[in-house]
Legacy VTK file of the C-alpha trace (Angstrom):
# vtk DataFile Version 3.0
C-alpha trace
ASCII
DATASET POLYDATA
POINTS 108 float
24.046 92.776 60.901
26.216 90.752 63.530
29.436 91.911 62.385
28.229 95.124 62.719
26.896 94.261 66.634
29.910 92.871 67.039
31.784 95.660 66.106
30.434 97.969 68.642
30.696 95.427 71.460
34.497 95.167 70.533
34.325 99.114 70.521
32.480 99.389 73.978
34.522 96.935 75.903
38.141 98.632 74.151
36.860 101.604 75.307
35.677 100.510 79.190
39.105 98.916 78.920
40.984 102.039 78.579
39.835 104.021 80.458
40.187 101.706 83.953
43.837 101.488 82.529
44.592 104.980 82.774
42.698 105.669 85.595
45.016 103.560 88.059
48.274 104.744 86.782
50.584 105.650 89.714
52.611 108.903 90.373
55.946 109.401 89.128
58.571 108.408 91.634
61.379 111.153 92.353
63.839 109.665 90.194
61.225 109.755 87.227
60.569 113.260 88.005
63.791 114.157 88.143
64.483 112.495 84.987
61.860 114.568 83.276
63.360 117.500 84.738
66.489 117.215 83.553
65.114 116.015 79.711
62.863 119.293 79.714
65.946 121.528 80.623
68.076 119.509 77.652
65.368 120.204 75.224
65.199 123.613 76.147
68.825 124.298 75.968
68.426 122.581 72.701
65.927 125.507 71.184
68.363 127.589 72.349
71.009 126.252 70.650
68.530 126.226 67.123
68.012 129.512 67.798
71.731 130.730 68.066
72.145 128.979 64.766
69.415 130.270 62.809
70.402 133.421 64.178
74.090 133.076 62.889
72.542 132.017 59.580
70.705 134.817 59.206
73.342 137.013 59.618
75.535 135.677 56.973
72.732 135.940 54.868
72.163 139.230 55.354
75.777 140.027 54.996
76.317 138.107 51.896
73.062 140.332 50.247
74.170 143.526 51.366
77.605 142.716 50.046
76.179 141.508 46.895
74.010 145.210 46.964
76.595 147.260 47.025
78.763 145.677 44.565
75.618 146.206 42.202
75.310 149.691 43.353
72.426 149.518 45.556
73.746 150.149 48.938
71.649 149.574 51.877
72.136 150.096 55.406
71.767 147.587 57.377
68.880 146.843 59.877
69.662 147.148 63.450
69.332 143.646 65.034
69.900 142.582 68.831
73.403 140.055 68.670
72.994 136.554 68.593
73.193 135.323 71.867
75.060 132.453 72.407
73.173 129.547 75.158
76.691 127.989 75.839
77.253 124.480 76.946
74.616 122.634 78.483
75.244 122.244 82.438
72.621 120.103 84.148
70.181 121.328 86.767
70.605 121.258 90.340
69.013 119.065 92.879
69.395 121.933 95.444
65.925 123.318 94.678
64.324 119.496 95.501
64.576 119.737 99.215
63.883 123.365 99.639
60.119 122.210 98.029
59.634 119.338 100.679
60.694 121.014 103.322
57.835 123.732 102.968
55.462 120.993 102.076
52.840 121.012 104.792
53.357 118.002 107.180
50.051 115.499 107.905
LINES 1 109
108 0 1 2 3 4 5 6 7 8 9 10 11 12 13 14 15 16 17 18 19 20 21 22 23 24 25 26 27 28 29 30 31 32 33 34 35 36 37 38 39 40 41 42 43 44 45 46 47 48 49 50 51 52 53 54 55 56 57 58 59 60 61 62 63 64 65 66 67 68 69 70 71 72 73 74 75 76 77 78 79 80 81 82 83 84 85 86 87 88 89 90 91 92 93 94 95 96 97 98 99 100 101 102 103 104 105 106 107
């Protein structure tokens, strides 16, 4: 019985705890933001770059089973497919959108 009290004390004041933590966190300075920015655009480039791949991969696979079809006789045409389209090198956003966004913040 006072284990199990004490268990749900522990549990109240973790969770009183917590929540005045989070609660007080401050905002993200420029240089954060602008960190997270620039991680978000890398990760995107990065799906882009998985998809160019699978997309590449797909296509050999295809080719290799319609070759394989008509050697065995059963030729196919092949489905019409948009080309893979290439993301290219990653290039880093610009800061040039930054100030355009605090100058047409309203002034106090």
């Amino acid at each position: 019985m006072t284990s199990r009290i004490a268990s749900w004390s522990l549990a109240a004041a973790a969770l009183m705890t917590a929540g005045g933590a989070i609660a007080k966190l401050p905002a993200p300075s420029d240089d954060a933001k602008a960190k997270a920015a620039e991680a978000a655009a890398k990760a995107a480039w990065g799906g882009k770059v998985a998809g160019y791949q699978l997309c590449q991969s797909q296509d050999r696979v295809a080719a290799r089973y319609l070759a394989e079809a008509k050697k065995a006789g059963k030729e196919q045409a092949p489905a019409a497919t948009p080309p893979c389209a290439d993301p290219g090198p990653y290039v880093a956003p610009t800061m040039a959108a930054a100030p355009a966004e605090t100058a047409s913040a309203p002034k106090k």
